[in-house]
Wavefront OBJ file of the C-alpha trace (Angstrom):
o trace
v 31.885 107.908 96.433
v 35.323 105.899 95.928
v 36.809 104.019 98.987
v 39.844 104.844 101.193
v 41.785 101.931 100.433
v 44.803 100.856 102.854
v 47.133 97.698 103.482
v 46.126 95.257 106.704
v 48.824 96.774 108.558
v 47.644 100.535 108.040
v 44.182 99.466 108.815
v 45.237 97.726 112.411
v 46.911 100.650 113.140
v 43.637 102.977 112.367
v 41.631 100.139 114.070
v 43.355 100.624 117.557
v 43.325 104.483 117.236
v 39.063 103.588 116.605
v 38.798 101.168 119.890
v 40.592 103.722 121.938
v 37.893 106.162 120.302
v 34.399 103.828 120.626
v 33.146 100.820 122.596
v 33.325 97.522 121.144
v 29.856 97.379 119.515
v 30.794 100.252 117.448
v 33.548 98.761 115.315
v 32.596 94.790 115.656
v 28.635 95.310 114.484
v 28.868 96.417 110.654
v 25.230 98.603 111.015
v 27.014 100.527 114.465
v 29.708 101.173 112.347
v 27.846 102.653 109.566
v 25.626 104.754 111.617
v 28.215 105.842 113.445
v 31.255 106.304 111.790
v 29.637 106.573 108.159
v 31.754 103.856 106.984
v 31.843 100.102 106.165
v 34.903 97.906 105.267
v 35.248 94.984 102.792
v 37.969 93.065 102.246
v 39.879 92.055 99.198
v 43.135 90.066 98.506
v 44.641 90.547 94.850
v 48.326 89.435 93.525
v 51.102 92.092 94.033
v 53.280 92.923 91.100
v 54.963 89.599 89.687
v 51.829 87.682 90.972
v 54.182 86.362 93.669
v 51.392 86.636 96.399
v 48.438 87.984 97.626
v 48.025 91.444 99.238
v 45.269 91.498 101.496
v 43.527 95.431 101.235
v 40.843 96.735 103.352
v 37.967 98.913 101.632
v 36.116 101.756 103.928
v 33.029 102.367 101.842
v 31.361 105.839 103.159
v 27.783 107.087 102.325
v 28.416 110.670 103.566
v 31.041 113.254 102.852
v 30.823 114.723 106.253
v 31.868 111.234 107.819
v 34.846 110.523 105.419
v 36.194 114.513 106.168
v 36.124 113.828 109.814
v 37.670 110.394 109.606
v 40.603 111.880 107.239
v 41.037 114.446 110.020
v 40.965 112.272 112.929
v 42.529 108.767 111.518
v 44.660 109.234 108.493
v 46.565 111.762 110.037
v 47.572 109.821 112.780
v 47.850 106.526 110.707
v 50.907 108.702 109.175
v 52.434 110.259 111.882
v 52.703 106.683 113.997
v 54.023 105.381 110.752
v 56.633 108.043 110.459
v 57.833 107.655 113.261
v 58.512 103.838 112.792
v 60.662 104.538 110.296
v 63.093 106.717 112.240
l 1 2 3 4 5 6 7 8 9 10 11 12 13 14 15 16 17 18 19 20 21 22 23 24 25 26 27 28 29 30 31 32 33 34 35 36 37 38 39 40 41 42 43 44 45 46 47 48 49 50 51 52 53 54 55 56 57 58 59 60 61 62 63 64 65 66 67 68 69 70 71 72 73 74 75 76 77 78 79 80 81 82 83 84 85 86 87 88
């Protein structure tokens, strides 16, 4: 299954919306996070156009279909609307 990819800002913003959601344990213990959300994350830094610098992106790997629907419901959707509304 291929990763939701997003910038360190995005995933901040998703990660607050998730500790509002879910104790601690949940999102700080990789296995919770996996059993619970059906996700994990990895992190990678690669050069942005013109090699410049690095842009640091966050992976969410997910083993089940189910978990990555409900997440795009509940998450991405409101990743985009608080993000949206920054730029007004």
């Amino acid at each position: 299954m291929k990763p939701l990819i997003y910038t360190k800002k995005e995933w901040n913003e998703i990660l607050e919306n998730i500790k509002r959601d879910h104790p601690p344990s949940i999102y700080m213990i990789r296995e919770k996070m996996r059993r619970k959300l059906g996700f994990t994350t990895r992190e990678h830094t690669a050069w942005e156009p013109g090699m410049v610098r690095y842009k640091t992106l966050i992976h969410l790997d997910f083993y089940d279909e189910k978990f990555k629907t409900m997440f795009l419901l509940k998450y991405h959707t409101k990743l985009y609307d608080t993000l949206d509304n920054e730029d007004c």
